[in-house]
C-alpha positions as a printed NumPy array, in Angstrom:
array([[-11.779,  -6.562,  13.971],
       [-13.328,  -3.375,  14.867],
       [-16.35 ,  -5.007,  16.456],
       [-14.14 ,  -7.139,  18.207],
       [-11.237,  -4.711,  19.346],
       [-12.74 ,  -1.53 ,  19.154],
       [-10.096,  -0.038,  16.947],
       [-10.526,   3.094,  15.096],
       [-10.826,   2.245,  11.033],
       [ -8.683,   4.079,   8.727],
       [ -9.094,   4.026,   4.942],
       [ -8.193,   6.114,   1.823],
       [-11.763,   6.557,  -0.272],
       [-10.821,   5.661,  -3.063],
       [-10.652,   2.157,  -2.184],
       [-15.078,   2.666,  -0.549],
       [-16.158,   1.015,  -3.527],
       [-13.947,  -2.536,  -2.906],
       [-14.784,  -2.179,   0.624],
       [-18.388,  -2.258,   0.069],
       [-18.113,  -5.003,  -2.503],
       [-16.373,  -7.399,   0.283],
       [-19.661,  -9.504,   1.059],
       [-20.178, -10.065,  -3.123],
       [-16.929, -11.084,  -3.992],
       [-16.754, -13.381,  -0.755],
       [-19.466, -15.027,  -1.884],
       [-18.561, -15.458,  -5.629],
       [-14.436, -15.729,  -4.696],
       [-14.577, -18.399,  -1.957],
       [-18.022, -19.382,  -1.32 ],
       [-18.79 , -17.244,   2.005],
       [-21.079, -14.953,   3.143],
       [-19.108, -12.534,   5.38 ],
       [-21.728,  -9.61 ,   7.068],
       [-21.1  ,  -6.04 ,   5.464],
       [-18.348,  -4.404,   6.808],
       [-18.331,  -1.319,   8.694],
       [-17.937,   2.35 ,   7.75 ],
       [-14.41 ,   3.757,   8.281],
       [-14.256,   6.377,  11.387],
       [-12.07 ,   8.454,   9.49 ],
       [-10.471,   8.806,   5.907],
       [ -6.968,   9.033,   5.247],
       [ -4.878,  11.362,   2.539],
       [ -1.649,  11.343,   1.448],
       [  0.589,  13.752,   3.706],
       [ -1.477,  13.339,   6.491],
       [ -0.068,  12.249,   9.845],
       [ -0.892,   9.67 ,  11.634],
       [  0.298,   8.668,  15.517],
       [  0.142,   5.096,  16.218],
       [  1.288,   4.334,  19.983],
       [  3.472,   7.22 ,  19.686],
       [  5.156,   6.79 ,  16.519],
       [  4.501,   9.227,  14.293],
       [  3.739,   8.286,  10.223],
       [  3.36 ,  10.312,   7.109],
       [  0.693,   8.75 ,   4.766],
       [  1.865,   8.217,   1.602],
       [ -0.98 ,   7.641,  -1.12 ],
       [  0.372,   4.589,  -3.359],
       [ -2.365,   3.613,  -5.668],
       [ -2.135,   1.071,  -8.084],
       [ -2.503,  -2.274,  -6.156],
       [ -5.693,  -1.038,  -5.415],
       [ -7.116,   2.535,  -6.301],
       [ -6.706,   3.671,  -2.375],
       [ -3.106,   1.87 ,  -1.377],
       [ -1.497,   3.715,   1.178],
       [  2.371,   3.551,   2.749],
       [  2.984,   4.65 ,   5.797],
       [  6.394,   6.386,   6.673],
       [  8.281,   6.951,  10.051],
       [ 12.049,   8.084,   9.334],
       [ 14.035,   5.22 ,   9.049],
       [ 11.223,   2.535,   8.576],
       [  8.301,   2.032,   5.815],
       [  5.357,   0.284,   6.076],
       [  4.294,  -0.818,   2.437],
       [  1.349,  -2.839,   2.31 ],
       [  0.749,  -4.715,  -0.362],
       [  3.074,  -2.236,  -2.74 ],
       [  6.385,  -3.124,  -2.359],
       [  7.804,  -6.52 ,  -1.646],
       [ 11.453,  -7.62 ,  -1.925],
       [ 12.235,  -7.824,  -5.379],
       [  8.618,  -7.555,  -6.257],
       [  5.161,  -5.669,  -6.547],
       [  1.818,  -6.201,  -5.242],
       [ -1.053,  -7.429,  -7.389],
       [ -2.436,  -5.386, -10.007],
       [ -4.309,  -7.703, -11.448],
       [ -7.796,  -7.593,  -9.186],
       [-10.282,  -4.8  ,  -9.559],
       [ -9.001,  -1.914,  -9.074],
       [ -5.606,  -2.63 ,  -9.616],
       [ -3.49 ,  -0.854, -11.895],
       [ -0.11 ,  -1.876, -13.347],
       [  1.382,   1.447, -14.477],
       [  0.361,   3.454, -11.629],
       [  1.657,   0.98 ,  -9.044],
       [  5.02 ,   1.307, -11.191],
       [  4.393,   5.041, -10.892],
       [  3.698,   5.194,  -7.411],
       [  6.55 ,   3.059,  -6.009],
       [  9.342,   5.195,  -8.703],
       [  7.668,   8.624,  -7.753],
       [  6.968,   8.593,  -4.101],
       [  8.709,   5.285,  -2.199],
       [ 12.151,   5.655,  -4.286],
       [ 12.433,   9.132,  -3.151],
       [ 12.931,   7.821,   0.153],
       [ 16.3  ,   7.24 ,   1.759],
       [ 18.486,   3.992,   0.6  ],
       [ 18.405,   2.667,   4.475],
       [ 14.75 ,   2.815,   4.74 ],
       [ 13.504,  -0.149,   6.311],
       [ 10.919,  -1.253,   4.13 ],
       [  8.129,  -3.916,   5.668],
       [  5.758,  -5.133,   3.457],
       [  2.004,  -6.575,   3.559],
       [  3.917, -10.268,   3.168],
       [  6.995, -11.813,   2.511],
       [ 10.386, -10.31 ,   4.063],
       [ 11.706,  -6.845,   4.993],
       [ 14.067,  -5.093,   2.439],
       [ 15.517,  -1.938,   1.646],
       [ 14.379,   1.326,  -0.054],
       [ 17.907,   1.252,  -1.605],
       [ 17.96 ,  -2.676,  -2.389],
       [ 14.97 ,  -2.08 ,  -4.24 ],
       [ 16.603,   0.622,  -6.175],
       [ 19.324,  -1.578,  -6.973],
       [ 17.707,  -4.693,  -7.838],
       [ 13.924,  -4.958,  -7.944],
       [ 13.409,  -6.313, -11.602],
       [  9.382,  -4.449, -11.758],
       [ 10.909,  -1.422, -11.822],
       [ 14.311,  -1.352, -13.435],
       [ 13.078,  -0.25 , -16.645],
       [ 11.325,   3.03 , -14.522],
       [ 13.689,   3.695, -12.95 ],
       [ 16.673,   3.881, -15.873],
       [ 13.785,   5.913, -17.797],
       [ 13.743,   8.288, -14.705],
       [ 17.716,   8.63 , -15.037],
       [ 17.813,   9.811, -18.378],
       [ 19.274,   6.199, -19.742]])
């Protein structure tokens, strides 16, 4: 993509290591040899801000699907990645992942978001920050603990 487009390469560091491990686990996962990929231009950190085509975002830090998972915040709309879905979580079951800090990051950081938060995730459909509050079975449990119940 950035070869192709020219487009400035953001990435949290903690996720280097998986990035450099791309051409192995190509290979070994589906059987292709994919070139190495390129450095990032620049590293991201939770709080930072980020313009994209005037928009402005907070980055959010949001490990657990993988150790460098970021969400990026506007008011009013949330891009997720692959952390939240509706009525679900992402993966935590590749390397990297981790099942109680995903839990931790979407309880600690995304549900302390407004309820009308537009929330658009990596896949799947859009949802709420307050529908996920409500009824998102991964992290009922969390969240009653969180509430004192």
């Amino acid at each position: 993509m950035k070869a192709a487009t020219g487009a400035t390469f953001l990435m949290h560091p903690a996720d280097h290591a998986i990035l450099m491990a791309v051409p192995d686990s190509a290979e070994r996962w589906l059987g292709e040899r994919v070139p190495t990929p390129p450095q990032p231009d620049f590293h991201l950190a939770d709080g930072d801000d980020l313009e994209v085509d005037g928009t402005a975002f907070q980055v959010i830090h949001t490990p657990g699907h993988t150790p460098g998972s970021v969400s990026l915040y506007a008011p009013g709309v949330l891009f997720s990645g692959d952390t939240l879905f509706r009525g679900s979580i992402g993966r935590t079951d590749l390397p990297g992942g981790d099942p109680r800090l995903i839990i931790h990051s979407i309880t600690r950081r995304l549900m302390a978001l407004p309820d009308d938060t537009v929330v658009l995730p990596g896949h799947m459909q859009q949802t709420t920050i307050g529908a996920e509050r409500q009824g998102n079975p991964w992290l009922q449990a969390e969240l009653e603990r969180l509430r004192g119940g």
